[in-house]
C-alpha positions as CSV (number, residue, x, y, z in Angstrom):
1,X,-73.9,1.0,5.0
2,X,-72.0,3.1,7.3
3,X,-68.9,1.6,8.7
4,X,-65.7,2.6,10.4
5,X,-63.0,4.5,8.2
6,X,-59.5,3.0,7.6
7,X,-57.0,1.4,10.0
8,X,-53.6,2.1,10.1
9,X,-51.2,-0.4,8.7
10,X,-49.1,-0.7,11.9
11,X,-52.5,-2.0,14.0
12,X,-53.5,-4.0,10.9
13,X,-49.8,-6.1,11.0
14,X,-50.2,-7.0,14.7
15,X,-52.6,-9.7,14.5
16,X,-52.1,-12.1,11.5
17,X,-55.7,-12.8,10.3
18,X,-54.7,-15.8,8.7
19,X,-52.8,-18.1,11.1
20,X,-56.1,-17.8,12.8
21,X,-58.4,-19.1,10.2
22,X,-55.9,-21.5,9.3
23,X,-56.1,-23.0,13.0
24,X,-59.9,-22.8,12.9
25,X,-60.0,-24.9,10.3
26,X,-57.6,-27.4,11.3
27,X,-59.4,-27.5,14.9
28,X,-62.9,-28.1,13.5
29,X,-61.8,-30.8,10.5
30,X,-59.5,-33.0,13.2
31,X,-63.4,-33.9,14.8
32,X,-64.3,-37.4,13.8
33,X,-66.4,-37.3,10.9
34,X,-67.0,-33.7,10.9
35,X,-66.3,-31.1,8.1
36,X,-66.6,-27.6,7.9
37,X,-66.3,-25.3,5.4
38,X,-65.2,-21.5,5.7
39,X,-68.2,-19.0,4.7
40,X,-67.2,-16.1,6.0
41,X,-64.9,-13.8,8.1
42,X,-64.3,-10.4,9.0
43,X,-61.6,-8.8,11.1
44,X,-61.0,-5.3,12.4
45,X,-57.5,-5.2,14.2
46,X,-58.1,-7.6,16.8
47,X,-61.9,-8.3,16.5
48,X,-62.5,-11.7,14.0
49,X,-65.6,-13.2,13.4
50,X,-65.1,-16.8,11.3
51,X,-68.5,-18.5,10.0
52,X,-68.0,-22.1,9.7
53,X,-70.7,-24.7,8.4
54,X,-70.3,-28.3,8.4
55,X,-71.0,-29.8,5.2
56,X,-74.5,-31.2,5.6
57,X,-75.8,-27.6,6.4
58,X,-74.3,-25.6,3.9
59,X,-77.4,-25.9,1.3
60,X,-79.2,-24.3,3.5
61,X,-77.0,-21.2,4.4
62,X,-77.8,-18.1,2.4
63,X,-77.5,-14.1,2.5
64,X,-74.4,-14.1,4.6
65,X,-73.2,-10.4,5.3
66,X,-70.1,-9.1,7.3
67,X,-70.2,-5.4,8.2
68,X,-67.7,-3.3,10.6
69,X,-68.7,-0.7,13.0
70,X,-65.2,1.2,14.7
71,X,-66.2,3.3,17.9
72,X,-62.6,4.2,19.0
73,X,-61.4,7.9,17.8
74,X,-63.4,9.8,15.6
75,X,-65.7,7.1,15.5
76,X,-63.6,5.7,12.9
77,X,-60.3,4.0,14.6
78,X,-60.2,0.2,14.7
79,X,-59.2,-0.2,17.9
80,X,-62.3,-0.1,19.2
81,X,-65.9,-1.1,17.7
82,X,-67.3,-4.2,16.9
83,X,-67.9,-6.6,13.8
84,X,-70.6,-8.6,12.4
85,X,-71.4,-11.6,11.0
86,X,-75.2,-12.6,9.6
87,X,-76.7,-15.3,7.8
88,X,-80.2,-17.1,7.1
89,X,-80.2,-20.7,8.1
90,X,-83.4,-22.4,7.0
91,X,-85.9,-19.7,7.7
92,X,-84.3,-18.1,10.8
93,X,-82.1,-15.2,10.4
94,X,-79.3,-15.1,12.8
95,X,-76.3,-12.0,13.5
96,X,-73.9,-12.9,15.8
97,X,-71.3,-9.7,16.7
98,X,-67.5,-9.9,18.2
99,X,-66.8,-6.3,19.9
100,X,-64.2,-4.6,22.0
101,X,-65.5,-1.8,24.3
102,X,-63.9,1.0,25.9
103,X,-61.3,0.4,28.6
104,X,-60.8,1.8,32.1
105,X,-62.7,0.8,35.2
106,X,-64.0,4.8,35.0
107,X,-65.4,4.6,31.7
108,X,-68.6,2.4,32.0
109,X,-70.8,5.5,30.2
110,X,-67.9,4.9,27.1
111,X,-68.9,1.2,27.5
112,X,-71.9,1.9,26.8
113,X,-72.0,4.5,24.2
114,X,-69.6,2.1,22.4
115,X,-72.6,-0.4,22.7
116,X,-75.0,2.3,21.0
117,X,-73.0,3.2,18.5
118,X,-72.7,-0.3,17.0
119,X,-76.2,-0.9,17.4
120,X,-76.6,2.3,15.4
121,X,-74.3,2.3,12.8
122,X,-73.5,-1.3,11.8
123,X,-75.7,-1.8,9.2
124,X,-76.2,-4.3,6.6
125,X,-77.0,-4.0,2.9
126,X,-80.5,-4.8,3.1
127,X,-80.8,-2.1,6.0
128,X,-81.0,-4.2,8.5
129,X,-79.3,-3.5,11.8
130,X,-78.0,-6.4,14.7
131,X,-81.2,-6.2,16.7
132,X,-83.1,-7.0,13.4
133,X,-82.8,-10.5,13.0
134,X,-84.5,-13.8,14.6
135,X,-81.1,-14.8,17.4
136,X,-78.1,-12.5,18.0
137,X,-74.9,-13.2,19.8
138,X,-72.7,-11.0,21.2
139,X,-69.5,-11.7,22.3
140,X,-66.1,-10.2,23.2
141,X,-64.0,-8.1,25.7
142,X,-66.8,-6.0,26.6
143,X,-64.2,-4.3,29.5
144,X,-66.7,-4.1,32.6
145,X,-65.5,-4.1,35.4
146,X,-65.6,-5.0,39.0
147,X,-66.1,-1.7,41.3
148,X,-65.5,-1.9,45.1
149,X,-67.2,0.1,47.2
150,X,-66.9,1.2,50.8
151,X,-66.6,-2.4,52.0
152,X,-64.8,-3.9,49.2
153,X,-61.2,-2.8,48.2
154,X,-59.1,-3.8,44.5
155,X,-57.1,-6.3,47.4
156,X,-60.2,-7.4,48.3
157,X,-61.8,-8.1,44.9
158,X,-58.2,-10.0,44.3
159,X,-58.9,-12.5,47.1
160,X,-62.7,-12.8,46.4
161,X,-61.3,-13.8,43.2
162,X,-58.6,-16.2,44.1
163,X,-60.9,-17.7,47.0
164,X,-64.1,-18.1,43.7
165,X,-66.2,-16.3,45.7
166,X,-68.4,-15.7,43.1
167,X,-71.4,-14.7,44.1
168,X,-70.1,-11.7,46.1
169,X,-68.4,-10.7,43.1
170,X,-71.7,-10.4,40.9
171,X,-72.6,-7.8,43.2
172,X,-69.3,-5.9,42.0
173,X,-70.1,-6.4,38.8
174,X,-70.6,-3.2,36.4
175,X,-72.2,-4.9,33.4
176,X,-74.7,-6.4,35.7
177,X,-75.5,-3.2,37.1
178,X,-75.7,-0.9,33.6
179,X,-78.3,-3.8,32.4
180,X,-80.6,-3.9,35.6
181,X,-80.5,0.1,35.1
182,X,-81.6,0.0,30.9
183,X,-78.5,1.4,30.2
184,X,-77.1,-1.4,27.9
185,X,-78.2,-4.7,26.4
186,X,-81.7,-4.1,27.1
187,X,-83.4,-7.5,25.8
188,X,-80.1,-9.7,26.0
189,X,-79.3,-12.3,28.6
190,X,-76.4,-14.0,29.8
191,X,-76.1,-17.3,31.2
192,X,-74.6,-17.8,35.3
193,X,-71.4,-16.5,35.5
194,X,-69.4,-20.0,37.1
195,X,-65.7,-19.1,36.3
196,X,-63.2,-16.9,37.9
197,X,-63.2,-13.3,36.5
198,X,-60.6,-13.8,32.6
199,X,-58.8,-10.8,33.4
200,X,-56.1,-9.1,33.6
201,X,-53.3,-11.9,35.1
202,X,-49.6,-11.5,33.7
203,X,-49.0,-13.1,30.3
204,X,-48.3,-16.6,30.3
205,X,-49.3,-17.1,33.9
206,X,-52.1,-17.6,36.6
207,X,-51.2,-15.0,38.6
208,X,-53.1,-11.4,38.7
209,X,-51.6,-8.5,37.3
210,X,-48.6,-7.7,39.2
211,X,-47.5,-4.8,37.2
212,X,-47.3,-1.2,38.2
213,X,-50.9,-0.6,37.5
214,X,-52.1,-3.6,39.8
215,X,-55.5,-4.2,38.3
216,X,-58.3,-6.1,40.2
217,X,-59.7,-8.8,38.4
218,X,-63.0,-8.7,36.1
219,X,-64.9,-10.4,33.9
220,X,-64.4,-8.3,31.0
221,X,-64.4,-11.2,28.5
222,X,-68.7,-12.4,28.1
223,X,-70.5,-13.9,25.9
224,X,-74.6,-12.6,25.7
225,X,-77.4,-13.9,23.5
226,X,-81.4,-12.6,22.8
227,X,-83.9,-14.3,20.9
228,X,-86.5,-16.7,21.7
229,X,-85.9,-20.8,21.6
230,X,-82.2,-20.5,22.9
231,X,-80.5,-23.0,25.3
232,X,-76.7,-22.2,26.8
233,X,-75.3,-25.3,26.9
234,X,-72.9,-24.5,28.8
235,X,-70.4,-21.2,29.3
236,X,-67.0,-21.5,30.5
237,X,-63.5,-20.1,30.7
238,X,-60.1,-21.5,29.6
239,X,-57.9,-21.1,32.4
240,X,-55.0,-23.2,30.4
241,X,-54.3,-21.0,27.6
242,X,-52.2,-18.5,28.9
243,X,-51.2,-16.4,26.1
244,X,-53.2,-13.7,26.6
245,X,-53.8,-11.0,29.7
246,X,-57.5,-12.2,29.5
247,X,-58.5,-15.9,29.9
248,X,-60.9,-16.8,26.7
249,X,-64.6,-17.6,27.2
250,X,-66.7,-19.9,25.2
251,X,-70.5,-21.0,25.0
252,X,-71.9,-23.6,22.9
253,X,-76.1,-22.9,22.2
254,X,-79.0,-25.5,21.0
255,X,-81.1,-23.0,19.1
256,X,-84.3,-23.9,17.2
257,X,-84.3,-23.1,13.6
258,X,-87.6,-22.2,11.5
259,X,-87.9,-25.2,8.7
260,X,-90.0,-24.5,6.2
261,X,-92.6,-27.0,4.4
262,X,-91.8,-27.0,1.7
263,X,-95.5,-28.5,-0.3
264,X,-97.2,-26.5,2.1
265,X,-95.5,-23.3,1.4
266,X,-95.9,-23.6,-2.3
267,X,-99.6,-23.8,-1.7
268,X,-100.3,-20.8,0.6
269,X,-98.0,-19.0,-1.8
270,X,-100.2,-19.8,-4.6
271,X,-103.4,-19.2,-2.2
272,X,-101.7,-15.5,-1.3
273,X,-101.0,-14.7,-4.3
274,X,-104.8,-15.4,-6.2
275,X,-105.8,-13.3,-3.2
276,X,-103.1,-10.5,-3.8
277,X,-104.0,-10.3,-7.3
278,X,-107.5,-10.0,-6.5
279,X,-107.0,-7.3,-3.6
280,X,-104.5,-5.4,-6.1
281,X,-107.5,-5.2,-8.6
282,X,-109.4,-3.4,-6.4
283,X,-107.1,-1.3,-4.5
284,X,-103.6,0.2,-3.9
285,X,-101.4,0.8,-1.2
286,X,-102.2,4.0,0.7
287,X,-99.7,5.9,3.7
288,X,-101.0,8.2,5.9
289,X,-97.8,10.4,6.9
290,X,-98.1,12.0,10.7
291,X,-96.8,14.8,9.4
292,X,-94.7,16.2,6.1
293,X,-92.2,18.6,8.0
294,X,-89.4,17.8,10.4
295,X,-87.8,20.9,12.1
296,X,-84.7,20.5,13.8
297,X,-83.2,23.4,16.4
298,X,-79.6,24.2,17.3
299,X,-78.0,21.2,15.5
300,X,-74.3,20.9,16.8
301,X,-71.5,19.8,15.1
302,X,-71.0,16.1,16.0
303,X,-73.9,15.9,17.8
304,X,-77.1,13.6,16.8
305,X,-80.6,15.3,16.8
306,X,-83.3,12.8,16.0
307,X,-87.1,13.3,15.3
308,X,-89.6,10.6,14.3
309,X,-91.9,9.8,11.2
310,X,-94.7,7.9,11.8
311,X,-96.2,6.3,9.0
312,X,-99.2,4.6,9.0
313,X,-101.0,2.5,6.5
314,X,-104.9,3.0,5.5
315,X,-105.1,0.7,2.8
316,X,-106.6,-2.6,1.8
317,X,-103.5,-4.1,1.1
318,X,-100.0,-4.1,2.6
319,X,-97.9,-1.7,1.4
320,X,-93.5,-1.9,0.6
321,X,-92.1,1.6,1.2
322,X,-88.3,3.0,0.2
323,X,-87.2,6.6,-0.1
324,X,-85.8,7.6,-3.2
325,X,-84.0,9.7,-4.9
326,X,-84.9,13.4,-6.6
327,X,-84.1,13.6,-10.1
328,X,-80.7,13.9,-11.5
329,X,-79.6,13.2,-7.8
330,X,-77.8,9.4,-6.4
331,X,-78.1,9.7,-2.7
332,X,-82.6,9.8,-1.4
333,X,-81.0,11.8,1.2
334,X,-78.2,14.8,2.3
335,X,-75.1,13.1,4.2
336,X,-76.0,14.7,7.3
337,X,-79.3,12.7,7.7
338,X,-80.0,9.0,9.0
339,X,-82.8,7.6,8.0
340,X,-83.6,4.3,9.7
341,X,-85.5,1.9,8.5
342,X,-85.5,3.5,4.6
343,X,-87.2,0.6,3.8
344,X,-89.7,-1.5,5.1
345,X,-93.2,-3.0,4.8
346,X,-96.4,-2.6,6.6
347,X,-99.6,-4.0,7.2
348,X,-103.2,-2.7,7.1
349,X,-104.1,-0.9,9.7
350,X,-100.7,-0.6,11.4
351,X,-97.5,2.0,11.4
352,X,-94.0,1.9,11.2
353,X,-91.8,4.7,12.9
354,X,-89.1,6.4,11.2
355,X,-86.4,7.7,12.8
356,X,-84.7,10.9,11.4
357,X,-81.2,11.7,12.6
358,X,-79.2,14.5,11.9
359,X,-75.7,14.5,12.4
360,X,-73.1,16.8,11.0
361,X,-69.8,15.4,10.9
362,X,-66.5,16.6,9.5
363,X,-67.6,15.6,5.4
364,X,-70.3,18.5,6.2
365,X,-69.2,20.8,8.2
366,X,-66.8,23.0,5.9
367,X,-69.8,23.9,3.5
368,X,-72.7,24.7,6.5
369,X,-70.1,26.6,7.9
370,X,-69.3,28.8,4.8
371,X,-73.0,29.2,3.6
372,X,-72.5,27.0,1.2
373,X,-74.8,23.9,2.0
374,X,-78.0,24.6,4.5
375,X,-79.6,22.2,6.7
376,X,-82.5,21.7,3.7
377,X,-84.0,18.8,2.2
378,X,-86.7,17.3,0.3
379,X,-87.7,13.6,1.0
380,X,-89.7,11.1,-1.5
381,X,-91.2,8.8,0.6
382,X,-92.2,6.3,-2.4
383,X,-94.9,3.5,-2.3
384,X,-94.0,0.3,-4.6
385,X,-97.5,0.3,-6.9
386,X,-98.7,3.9,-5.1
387,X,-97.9,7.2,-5.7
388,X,-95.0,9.3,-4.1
389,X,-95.0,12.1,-0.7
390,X,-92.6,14.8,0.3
391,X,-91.6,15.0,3.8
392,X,-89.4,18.8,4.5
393,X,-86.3,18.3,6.6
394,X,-85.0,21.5,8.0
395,X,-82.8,22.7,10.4
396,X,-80.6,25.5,11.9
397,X,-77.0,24.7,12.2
398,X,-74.9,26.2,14.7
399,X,-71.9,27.6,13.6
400,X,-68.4,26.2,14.9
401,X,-64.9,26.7,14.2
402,X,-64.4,23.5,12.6
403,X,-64.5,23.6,9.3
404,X,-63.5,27.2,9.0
405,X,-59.6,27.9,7.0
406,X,-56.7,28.6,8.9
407,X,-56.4,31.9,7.8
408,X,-59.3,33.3,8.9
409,X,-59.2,31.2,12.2
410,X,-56.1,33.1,12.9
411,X,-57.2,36.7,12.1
412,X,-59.8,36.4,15.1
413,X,-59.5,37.0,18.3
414,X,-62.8,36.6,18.8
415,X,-64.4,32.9,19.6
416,X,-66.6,31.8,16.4
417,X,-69.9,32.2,17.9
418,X,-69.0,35.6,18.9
419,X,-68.3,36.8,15.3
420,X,-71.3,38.6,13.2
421,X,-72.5,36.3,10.5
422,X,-72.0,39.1,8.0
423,X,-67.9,38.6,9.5
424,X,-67.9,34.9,9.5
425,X,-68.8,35.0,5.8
426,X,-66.7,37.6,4.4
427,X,-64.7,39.8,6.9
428,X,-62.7,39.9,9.8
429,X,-62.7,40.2,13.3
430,X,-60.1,42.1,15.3
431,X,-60.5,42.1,19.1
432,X,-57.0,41.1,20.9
433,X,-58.6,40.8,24.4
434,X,-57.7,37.6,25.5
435,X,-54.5,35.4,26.6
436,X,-55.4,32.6,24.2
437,X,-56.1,35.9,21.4
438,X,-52.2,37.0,22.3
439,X,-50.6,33.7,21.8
440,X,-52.1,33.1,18.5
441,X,-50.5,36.4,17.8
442,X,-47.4,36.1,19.1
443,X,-47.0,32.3,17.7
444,X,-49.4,33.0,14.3
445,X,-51.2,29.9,14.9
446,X,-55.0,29.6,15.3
447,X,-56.0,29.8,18.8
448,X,-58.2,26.8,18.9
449,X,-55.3,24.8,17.7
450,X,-53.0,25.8,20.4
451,X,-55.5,24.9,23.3
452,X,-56.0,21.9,22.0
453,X,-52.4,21.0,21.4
454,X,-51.3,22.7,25.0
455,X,-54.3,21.1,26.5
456,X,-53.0,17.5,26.0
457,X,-49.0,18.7,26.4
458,X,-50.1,19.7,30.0
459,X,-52.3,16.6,31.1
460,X,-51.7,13.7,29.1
461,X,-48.2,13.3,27.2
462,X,-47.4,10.1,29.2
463,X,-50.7,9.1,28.8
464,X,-51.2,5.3,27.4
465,X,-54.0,5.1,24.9
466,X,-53.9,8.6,24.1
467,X,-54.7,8.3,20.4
468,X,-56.6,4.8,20.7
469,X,-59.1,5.9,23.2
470,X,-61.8,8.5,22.5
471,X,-63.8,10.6,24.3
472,X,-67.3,10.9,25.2
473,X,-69.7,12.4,23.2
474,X,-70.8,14.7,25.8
475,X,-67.0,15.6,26.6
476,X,-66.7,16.1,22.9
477,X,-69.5,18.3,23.0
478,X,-68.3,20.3,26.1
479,X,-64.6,21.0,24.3
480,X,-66.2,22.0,20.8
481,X,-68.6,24.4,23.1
482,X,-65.6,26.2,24.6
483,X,-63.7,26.6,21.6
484,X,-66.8,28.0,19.7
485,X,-67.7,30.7,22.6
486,X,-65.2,30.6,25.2
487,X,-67.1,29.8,27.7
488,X,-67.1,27.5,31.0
489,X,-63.5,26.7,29.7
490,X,-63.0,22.7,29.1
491,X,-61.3,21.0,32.2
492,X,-62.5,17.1,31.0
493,X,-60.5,14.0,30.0
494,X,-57.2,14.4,27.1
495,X,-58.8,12.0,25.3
496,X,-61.7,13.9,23.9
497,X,-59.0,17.0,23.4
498,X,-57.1,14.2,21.1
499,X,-60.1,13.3,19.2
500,X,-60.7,17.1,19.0
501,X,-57.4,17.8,17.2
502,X,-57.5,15.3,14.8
503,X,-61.4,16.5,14.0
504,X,-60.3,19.8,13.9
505,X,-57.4,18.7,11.4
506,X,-59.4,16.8,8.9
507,X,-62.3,19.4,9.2
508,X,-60.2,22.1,7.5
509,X,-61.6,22.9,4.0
510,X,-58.3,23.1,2.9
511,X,-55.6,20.8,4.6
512,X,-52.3,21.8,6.4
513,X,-51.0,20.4,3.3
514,X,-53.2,22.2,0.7
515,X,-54.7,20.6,-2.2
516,X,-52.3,22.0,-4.9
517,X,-49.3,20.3,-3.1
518,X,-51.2,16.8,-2.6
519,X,-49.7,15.0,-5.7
520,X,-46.1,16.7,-4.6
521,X,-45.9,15.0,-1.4
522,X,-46.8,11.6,-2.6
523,X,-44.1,11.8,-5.0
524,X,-41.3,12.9,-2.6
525,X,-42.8,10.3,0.0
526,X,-39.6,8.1,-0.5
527,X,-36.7,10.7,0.0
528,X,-36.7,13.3,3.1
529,X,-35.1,16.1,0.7
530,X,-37.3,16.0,-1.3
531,X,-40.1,16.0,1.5
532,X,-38.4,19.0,3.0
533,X,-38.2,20.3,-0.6
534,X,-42.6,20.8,-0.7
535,X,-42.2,22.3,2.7
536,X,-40.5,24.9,1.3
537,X,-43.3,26.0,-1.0
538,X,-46.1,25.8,1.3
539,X,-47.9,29.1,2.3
540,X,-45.9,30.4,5.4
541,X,-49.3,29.7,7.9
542,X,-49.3,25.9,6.7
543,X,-45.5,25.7,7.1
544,X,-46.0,26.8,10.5
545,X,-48.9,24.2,11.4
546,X,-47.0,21.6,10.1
547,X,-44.2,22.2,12.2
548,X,-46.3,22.9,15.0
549,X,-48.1,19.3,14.8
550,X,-44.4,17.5,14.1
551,X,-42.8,19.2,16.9
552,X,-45.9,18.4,19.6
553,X,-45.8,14.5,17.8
554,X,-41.6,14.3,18.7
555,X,-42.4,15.4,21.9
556,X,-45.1,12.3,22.0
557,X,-42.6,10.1,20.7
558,X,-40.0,11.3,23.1
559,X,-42.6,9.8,25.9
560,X,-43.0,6.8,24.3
561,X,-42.1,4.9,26.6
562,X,-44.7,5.9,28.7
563,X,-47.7,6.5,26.1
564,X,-46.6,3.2,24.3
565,X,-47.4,5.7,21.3
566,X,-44.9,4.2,17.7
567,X,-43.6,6.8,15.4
568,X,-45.2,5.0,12.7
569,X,-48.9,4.9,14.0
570,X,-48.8,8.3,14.5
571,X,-47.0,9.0,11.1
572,X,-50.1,6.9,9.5
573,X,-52.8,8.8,12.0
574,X,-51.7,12.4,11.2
575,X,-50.5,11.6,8.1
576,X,-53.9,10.9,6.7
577,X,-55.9,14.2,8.5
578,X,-53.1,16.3,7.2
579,X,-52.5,14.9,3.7
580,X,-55.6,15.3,2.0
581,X,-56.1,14.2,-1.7
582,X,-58.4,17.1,-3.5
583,X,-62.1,15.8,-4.1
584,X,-61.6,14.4,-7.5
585,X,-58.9,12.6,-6.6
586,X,-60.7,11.0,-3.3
587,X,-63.3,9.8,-5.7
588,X,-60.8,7.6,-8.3
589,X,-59.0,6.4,-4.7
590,X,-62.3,5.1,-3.2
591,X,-62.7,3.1,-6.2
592,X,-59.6,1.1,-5.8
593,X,-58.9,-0.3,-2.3
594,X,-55.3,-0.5,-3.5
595,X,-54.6,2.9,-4.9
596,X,-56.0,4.1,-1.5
597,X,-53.7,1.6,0.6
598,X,-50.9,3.2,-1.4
599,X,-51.5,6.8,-1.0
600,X,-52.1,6.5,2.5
601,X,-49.1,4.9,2.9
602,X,-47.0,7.2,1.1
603,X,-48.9,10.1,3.2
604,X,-47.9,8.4,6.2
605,X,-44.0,7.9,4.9
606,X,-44.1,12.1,4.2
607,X,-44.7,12.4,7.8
608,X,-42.9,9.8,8.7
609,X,-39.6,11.6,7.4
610,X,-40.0,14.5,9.7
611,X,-40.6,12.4,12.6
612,X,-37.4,10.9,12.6
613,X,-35.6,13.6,11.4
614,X,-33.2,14.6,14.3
């Protein structure tokens, strides 16, 4: 299953998993004659989930799953995303989600591509998604906000607030509006809103947020349920716990759970199965594919294309389906494709549609770039008991600058899109016509590099979140478009431009560090000499990036204040997209969560050095 990537340490150490569990437990055993046991948990920074079970139900829990989804920058930091929590109880299958969604009363469309994207890509081992089970809850600090409008100011919304006048609030509401519109938890409800907005008061106090920023209250903190044969209890907020800027929220829910007979089960099993054996003498499972090529155009870097399979069954007898994989090969499919559901089962006379994504991301984009890899594939789409059919995936990939060596980016002038083919795979460019063309010649450092880096030194140094918050994926889209042609230049938010560098970093097929000088680094990791020591016999062009990227990070750091940005997370963010273990390597770490806790540590230490280093 795809989840998010790793956390840094320094957001890991800021919320102590285990004092929480520990008071969960305490809480729930102090009820008269009550126990519960611990079955699961899962945390990603500050998102837990913790599955308790009182005793008298545990015989009847089973396939219990956790599974992480990250949506914050490059779809892999922690700091935003959600987790998830599933579980069988009885014969009902239940998934019940904890998520944190992007902040900023202007960013309701992030909201709700957050939303999306852990629908899309949390996925359990069974291939499964959320929406695939019986109930689902889903809780957290989904940031909506409430939005004046010509009648209604923040100072307004503050005394609605203070006064509970509720209702008129609703109406400010954004989540309220995004779900009458379709654009976000289409099928879920939420029970009446009866609380004062749970956000954002100063810590410790009941007072609103009285600090420079002066936010109007929300509700931000909700709690959201779909399924059929649920009852809200009741939903409520916890005005006395005043840790927090946020208020909590809870809900308790009667739910009806599927029981199963257990005599009568045994005997339509046996019944189904004389007839299964019967039906399986006189036929086999038959698919009837809509059709056996999928052809994608213009696929973009980062950018999701998506057809659809439908597959319908024409057989007697219902029919398991699972794509597998070619001969001699691991994966059924190339890393750029989704394939959602691979699995599945169908009836007689019905269908099942597949959906087909492809996506390149940064694990990809080096070898479509080069030639080396096309967007080509051959599908088994295998019947359990019947025989096998090939569906063709193709596609045309358009070329991008990421994923293409510092060297040749800097011997361009020329955008990527505006270089021959025949040049982008084995000559150069020369065409100094442009300002951004002079500085990379003046500074030898790839163009694309320094608009990114001198986009966010102009707009958004002081800027909070900077490296927490990405952008979206259509402001991600317009930024790689410019860089790639040089057209309609980028004028969007910093954050996108941040998620940008950091893509454009860990996309290079050989990394500001190279390869050859991986195993170096980690071994001079403790001592800055030493540190300084591989610098020294880095190709001049990397020694140049590097110094680049540490002197635009010291001038971060020198605003930290403002950005709230420690030298440490960014030593442990950069570290890791400029650090790069070789291939072979990167396989041995992935087997051991330890050895790759240590290396990126001792990645994030090399950086570290130079950080501090006055």
């Amino acid at each position: 299953p795809r989840h998010s990537g790793q956390v840094p340490e320094s957001q890991q150490r800021r919320y102590p998993e285990d004092e929480w569990i520990r008071a969960i437990q305490v809480g729930l055993n102090q009820r008269a004659g009550a126990k519960y046991h611990k079955v699961k948990h899962i945390r990603l920074v500050g998102m837990l989930i913790a599955l308790y079970v009182r005793d008298k139900h545990m015989d009847y829990i089973q396939d219990v799953e956790a599974q992480m989804a990250g949506t914050g920058l490059m779809g892999m930091m922690g700091n935003k995303g959600g987790v998830a929590v599933r579980f069988q109880f009885h014969n009902t299958y239940i998934c019940v989600v904890n998520s944190h969604l992007a902040a900023h009363a202007d960013q309701v469309e992030k909201r709700n591509q957050d939303y999306a994207e852990i629908v899309s890509k949390l996925e359990f081992s069974d291939g499964k998604t959320i929406l695939d089970h019986n109930t689902v809850f889903w809780m957290g600090d989904l940031n909506y906000r409430l939005i004046g409008n010509d009648f209604v100011d923040d100072m307004m919304i503050r005394d609605l607030a203070s006064n509970g006048s509720l209702e008129e609030l609703k109406k400010l509401d954004q989540l309220h509006e995004e779900r009458e519109s379709g654009n976000v938890f289409a099928g879920f409800t939420e029970g009446e809103i009866g609380f004062r907005p749970t956000y954002k008061f100063d810590p410790g106090t009941d007072n609103w947020d009285s600090s420079e920023k002066n936010r109007p209250p929300a509700w931000c903190d909700r709690i959201l349920w779909c399924g059929s044969d649920v009852e809200q209890k009741c939903y409520r907020s916890h005005p006395l716990l005043k840790l927090s800027d946020h208020k909590p929220v809870s809900s308790v829910f009667s739910v009806a759970i599927s029981v199963i007979d257990v005599d009568k089960h045994r005997q339509v099993f046996e019944e189904v199965s004389r007839e299964m054996d019967r039906l399986e003498n006189d036929s086999i499972p038959v698919a009837s594919l809509a059709t056996n090529e999928l052809v994608y155009h213009d696929v973009r870097y980062r950018e999701e294309q998506s057809r659809v399979l439908e597959v319908s069954n024409i057989g007697q007898v219902p029919m398991q389906y699972s794509f597998v994989p070619k001969l001699k090969e691991e994966a059924y499919c190339r890393p750029w494709l989704w394939i959602k559901p691979a699995v599945g089962f169908v009836y007689p006379n019905k269908s099942v549609k597949i959906t087909m994504t492809m996506f390149v991301d940064t694990e990809s984009v080096a070898a479509l770039t080069a030639g080396d890899e096309k967007l080509e594939d051959i599908l088994i789409f295998h019947l359990e008991g019947g025989k096998d059919y090939f569906v063709s995936i193709t596609g045309r990939f358009v070329k991008t600058c990421f994923g293409i060596g510092l060297d040749f980016l800097l011997a361009q002038a020329l955008h990527v899109r505006e270089i021959p083919v025949g040049d982008l795979l084995g000559g150069l460019a020369e065409d100094p016509r442009s300002a951004t063309a002079r500085v990379q010649k003046r500074i030898q450092i790839p163009k694309e590099l320094v608009f990114l880096v001198q986009f966010i030194t102009d707009r958004g140094m002081d800027m909070e979140n900077l490296f927490l918050e990405s952008g979206t994926r259509h402001d991600l889209t317009q930024l790689v478009e410019y860089l790639d042609t040089g057209l309609e230049v980028y004028t969007g938010p910093v954050n996108a431009a941040a998620e940008a560098l950091l893509l454009f970093l860990e996309a290079l097929p050989e990394p500001v560090i190279p390869f050859l000088h991986y195993q170096r680094c980690l071994e001079a990791s403790n001592q800055y000499l030493l540190c300084r020591q591989v610098l020294t016999k880095l190709p001049p062009l990397h020694q140049r990036v590097f110094m680049y990227i540490i002197k635009f990070l010291k001038d971060l750091i020198a605003l930290s204040d403002k950005n709230r940005l420690e030298t440490k997370f960014l030593a442990s963010l950069f570290g890791n997209v400029l650090i790069r273990p070789p291939k072979p390597i990167a396989i041995k770490l992935a087997a051991s969560k330890r050895s790759q806790s240590s290396a990126s540590k001792k990645a994030s230490a090399f950086l570290y050095h130079f950080l501090v280093e006055r």
